[in-house]
N, C-alpha and C positions, 0 to 999 in steps of 0.2 A: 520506114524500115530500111537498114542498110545494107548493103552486099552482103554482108555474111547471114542476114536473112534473125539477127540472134538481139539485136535492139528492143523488139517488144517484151521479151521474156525477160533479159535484165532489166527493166524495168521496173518488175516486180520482187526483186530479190529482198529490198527492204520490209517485204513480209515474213523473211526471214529472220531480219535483227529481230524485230517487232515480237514473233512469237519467243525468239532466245530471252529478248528481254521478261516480257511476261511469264516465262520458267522460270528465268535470276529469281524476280519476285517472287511469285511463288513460293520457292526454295527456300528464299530468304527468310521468311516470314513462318514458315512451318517451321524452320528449325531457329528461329528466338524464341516460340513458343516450346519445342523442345527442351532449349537451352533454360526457359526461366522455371520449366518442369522440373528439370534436372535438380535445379537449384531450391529448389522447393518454396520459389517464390508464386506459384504459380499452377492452379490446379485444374486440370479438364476430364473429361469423362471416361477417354479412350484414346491413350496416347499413340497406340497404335494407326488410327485416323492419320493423324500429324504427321506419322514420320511415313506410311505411303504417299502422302502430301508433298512430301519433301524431296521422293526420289522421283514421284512423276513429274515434279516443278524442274528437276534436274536432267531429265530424262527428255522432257520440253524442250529444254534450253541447249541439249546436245541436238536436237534433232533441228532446229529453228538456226544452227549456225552449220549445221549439214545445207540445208536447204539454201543458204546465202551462197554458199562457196560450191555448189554443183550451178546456181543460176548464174553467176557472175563471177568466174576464177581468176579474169584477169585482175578485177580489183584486188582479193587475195594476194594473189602473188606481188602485185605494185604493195602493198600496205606492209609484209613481211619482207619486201626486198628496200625499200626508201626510207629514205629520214624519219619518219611517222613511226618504221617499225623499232628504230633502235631511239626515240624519246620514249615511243609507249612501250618499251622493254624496262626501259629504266624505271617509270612509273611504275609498273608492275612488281617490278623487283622490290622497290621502297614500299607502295601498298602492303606484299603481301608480310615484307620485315616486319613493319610497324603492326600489323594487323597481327603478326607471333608472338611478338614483343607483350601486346595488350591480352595476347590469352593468355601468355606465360603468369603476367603479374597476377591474372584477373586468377585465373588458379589456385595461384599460391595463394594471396588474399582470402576465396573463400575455403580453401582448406584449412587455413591458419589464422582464424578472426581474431583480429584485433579493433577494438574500439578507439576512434583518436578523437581526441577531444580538443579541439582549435576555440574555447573562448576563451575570455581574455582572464576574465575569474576563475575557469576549471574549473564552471559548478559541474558538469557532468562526470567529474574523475572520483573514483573511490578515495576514502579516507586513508592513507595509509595504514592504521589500524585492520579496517575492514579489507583490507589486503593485504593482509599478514595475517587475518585468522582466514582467510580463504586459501591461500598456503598451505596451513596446517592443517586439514582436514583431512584426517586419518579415513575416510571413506565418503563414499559421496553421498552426496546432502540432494534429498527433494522436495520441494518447494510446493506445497498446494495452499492456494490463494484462495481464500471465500470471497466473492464480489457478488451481491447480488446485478441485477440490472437494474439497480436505483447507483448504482455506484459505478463512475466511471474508473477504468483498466487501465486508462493512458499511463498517468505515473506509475502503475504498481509494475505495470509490463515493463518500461524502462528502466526500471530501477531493477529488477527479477534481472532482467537479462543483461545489467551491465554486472552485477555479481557472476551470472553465466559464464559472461565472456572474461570474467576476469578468476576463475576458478580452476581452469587446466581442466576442465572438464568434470571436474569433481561435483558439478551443481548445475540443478534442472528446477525448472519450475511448469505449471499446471493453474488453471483459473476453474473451478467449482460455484456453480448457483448457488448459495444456500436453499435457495426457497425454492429451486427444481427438486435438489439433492439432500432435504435437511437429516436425513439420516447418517449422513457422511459428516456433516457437520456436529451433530451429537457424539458420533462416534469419535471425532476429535476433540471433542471437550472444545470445542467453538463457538461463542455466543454471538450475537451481533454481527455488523459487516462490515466487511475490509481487514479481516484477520487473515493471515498467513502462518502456518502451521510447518513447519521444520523437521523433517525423520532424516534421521540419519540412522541404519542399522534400528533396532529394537527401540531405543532414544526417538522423543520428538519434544520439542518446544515449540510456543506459538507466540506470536510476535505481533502486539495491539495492533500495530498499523504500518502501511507499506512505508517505513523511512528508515535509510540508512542506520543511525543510530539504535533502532531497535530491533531491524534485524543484525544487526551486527553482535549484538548481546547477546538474541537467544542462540547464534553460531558457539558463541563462548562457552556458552549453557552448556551445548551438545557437547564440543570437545572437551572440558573441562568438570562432569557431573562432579557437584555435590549433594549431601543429604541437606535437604529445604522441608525441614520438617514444622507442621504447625497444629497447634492443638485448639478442638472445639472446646470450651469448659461445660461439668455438664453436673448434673446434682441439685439446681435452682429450679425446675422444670423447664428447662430449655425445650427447643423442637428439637426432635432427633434428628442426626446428619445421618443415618441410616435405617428411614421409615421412608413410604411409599406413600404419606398422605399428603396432600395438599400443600398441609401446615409445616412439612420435613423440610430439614437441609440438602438432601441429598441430592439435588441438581448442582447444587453450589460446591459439594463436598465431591462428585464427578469431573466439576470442568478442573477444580484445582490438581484431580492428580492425574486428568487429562495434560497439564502445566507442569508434570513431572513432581509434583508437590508429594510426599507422606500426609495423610490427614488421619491425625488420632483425638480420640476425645484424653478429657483430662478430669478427673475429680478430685479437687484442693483438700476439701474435707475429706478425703477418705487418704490421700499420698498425704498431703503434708508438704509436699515439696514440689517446686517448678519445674520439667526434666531440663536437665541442660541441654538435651538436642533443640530447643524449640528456638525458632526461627518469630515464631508471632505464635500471642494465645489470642481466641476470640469468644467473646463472651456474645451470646446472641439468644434476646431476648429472655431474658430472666425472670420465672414469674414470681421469685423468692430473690429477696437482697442477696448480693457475699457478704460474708461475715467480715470482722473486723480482721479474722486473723489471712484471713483467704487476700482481702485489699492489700495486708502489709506483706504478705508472699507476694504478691504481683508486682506492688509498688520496687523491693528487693532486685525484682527480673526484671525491670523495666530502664533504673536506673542502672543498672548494671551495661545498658543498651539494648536492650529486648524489646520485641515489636507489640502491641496490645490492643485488638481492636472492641471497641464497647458501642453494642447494640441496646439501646433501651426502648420502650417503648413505654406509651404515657402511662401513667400511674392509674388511671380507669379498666386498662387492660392485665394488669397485673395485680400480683395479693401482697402491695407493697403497705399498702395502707400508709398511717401516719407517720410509723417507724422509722426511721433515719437510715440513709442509703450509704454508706461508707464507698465504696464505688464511688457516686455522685461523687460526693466529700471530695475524695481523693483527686481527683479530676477539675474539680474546680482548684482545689490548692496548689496543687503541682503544676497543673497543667493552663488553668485561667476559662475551662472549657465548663460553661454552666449550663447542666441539662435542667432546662426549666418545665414550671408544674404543670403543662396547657397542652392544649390541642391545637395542632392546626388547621383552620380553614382558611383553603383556596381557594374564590372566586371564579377562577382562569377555567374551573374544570364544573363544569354547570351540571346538575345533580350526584356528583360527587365530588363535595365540598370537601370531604376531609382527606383526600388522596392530595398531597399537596404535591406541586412539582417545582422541580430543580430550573426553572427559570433561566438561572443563569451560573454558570460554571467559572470555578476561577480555574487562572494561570496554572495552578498549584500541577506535580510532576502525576497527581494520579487523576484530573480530571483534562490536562491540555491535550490529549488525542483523543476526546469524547465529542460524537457527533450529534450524539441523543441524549434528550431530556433523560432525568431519574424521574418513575413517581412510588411516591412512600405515602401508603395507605396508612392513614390513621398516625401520624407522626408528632411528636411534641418537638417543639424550636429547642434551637440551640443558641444561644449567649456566650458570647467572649471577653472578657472583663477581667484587669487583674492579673496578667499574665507577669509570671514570675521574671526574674531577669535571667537574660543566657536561654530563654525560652521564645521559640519562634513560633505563634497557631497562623493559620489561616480558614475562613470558614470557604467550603467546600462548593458548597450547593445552595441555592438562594433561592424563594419564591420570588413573585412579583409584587408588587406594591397592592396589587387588589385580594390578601388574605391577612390576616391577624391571627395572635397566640390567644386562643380562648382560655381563658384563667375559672370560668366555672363552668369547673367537669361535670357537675349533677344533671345538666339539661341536655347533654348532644343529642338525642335521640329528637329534639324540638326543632322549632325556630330558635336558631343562634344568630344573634346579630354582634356588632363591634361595638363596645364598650371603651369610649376615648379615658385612660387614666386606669383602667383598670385591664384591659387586653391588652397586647401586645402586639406593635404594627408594625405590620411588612412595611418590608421585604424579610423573611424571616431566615436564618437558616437551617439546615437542616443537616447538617455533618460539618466535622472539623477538623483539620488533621494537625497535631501538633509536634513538632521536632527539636531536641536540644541538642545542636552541634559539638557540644561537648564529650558528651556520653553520648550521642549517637543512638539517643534511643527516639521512641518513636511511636505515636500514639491517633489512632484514627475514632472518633467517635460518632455514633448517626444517633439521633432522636428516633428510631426507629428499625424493629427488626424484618419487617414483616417481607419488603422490598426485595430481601435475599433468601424467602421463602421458595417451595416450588412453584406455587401458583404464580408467584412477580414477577421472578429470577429474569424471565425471558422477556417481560416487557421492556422494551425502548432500551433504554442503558443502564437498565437495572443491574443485570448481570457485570456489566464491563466496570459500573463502577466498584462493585463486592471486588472481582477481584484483584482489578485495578489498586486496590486500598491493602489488601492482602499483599499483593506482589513489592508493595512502598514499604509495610511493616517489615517485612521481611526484608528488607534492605535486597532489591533482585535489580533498583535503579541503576545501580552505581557501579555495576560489571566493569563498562566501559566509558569512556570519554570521549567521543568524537566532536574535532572542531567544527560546526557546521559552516557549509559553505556563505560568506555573502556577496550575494548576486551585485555587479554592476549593475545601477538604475541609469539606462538610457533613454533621451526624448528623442523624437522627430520631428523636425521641425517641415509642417507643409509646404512645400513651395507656393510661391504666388504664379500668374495665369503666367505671366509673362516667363517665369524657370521655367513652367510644367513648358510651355511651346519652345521653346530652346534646349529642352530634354528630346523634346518629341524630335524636332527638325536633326537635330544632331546622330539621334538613333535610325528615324528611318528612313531620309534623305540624304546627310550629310558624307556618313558612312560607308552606308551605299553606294554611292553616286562615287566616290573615292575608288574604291575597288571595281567598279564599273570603268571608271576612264582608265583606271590602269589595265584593266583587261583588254581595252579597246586601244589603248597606247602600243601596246605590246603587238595587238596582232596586226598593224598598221604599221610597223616597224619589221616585222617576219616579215610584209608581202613585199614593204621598196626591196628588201636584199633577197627576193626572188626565192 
């Protein structure tokens, strides 16, 4: 103890820093938690907690730099009167600049989001197209996303929110269960998973799948409506698209004008004439032929560029008998598309042989965003053979090699085995869609109606593919053209033992030790000049 009796108690004044410092913290750390509140990055129970947090941390750290400077004032005074006080002024000064500087930007930034895209391709940049119908959107557009949880959000969410951010505000998006929520999903006329649904005001269109190019289309949709009108044909004993049995259309005939579609039926025999509004006719399941004269009416609208989709189903389940099918006819001449005489059975699908399934899907524009199998109960094959010239088909849907085209219909109710030479052997198909770029016209056909009944509608990708096929007829493809992006393929090559230690030694020695000796150079240099 020295003369003035006051050496023990300055001793302890660095209990002072100590508790200031443990308030800084404090403080600091209640209000990032605050701050990423704020920002709504970031959610607690009672924000209220935090921010008394924040002033007692502060309240702390006043009281903890009281206690330093009533125990020790000469240090005080020495630190705010010497060299110390006017370098740690300056520091301070620059701290607190650069620390405004960085709220200033960080501000602006989150009031004003922008998205920037630094790779070298710009996969992440909107199409200029789709940012130019985001422009023009006369009111704002919201976005609800069906994703069950068998479906990951990553993409849909980045893709949602770079239209967001690049909209002025004009457009929001939302993520829905189907299978929490499936009422919301019927009520959008949404089949399946991974659709996204589009309202704008009264207006909504729904968009197969989360990709640029196709939400970009149904944008168009919305600001652009026109009449997309398509008619059932009906008079053959069709299923009604407006009964409540089973065997009805009318799930199918809901989701399409869920799709903003008109759906009127049509009777050839009773008009006589095609309406000119029609965008696509569909003939779905006929248990009576069309007539020769009803074929050359359609054939007239087809070539003209009209959309045509033909549902058959095998000749066991219809009162077609031996009579000649001018339809068929037609179809095969024009179009190369032969609905052949059989059944099919599928192996794949074990006590229900004759539900055959879509195995495999092509490229084609109405099955490439299809995640799920088709199955089509009770279906006959389709054949492609003979395709005229200036005539483009492709077959759609494919069984697997373990089903054949049964050719005698008298026994299915038996054992039916494969008849080499006289069945027909998978991989069979089961739909075909054909297109003449000339005329623009456009022809989709299934061996089978049954699939777009209410009872199927909703299995697997029953639904997506009806109206998948629907939306191609109708020519609804070709709104837009977006160039798609293609990605830079980059490798990495691993290092061998000897880089990876010369990575290592450089980062946490080399580095290091660099800025160490100049820190230690420096204050070795302060103490010779006193």
């Amino acid at each position: 103890m020295n003369k003035s009796g006051k050496s023990d108690v300055r001793r302890y004044a660095f209990v002072g820093l100590i508790l200031a410092g443990l308030g800084a913290a404090a403080a600091a750390i209640a209000g990032l938690v605050i701050g990423l509140v704020k920002m709504q990055l970031f959610t607690v129970a009672d924000i209220g907690k935090w921010k008394n947090a924040a002033w007692i941390g502060l309240a702390v750290a006043v009281i903890g730099i009281a206690i330093f400077g009533i125990i020790d004032p000469d240090r005080v005074r020495r630190f705010f009167s010497g060299r110390q006080a006017r370098y740690g002024s300056n520091s301070l000064i620059m701290t607190v600049a650069v620390l405004g500087i960085l709220f200033v930007v960080n501000m602006l930034a989150f009031q004003n989001p922008k998205k920037l895209d630094f790779t070298e391709d710009k996969s992440h940049t909107l199409a200029p197209e789709t940012i130019k119908a985001l422009s023009v959107l006369p009111e704002k557009v919201n976005a609800v996303a069906f994703f069950s949880q068998r479906s990951s959000t990553t993409t849909a969410a980045g893709l949602l929110q770079n239209f967001k951010v690049n909209s002025g505000g004009k457009f929001d998006y939302q993520f829905v269960d189907p299978d929490s929520d499936p009422v919301a999903a019927r009520q959008a006329g949404v089949t399946g998973d991974g659709k996204i649904m589009l309202v704008m005001g009264q207006k909504k269109e729904i968009a197969s799948s989360a990709d640029e190019t196709e939400l970009t289309r149904s944008l168009i949709r919305l600001i652009s409506p026109e009449a997309r009108v398509i008619y059932f044909l009906t008079g053959h004993g069709e299923p009604d698209v407006a009964g409540s049995s089973q065997t009805s259309l009318s799930v199918a005939k809901s989701t399409l004008e869920g799709k903003n579609y008109t759906v009127n039926t049509l009777n050839l025999l009773a008009e006589n004439k095609v309406p000119e509004d029609a965008q696509a006719i569909i003939i779905a399941g006929p248990a009576k032929q069309l007539s020769a004269q009803e074929v050359s009416l359609l054939k007239a609208y087809v070539d003209k560029g009209g959309g045509l989709i033909a549902m058959e189903d095998p000749l066991p389940l219809t009162d077609f008998g031996d009579a000649p099918d001018p339809l068929a006819d037609y179809l095969a001449s024009d179009w190369g598309i032969h609905l052949d005489k059989d059944m099919a059975i599928d192996l794949t699908n074990s006590g229900n042989e004759l539900y055959a399934t879509s195995a495999t899907l092509s490229s084609h524009a109405i099955t490439q965003s299809m995640t799920l199998a088709a199955i089509l109960p009770r279906a006959r094959s389709i054949t492609i053979g003979n395709v005229p010239e200036g005539v483009q088909t492709t077959p759609l849907a494919q069984t697997t090699t373990q089903s054949w085209g049964e050719t005698d219909l008298t026994n299915l109710s038996g054992e039916v085995k494969y008849d080499q030479g006289v069945d027909i052997p998978g991989p069979l198909a089961l739909a075909a869609a054909g297109e003449n770029p000339k005329t623009k016209a456009r022809v989709v056909v299934f061996g089978n109606s049954a699939f777009a009944t209410d009872q199927f509608f909703d299995a697997y990708g029953n639904g997506d593919l009806f109206v998948n096929s629907v939306d191609w007829t109708a020519e609804q493809d070709n709104l837009i053209q977006i160039t798609p992006h293609q990605p830079i393929q980059r490798t990495f090559n691993v290092p061998s033992q000897i880089q990876w230690l010369m990575i290592l030694l450089g980062s946490v020695l080399v580095i290091p030790g660099m800025v160490l000796v100049a820190g230690v150079s420096s204050w070795l240099t302060r103490r010779r000049r006193g």
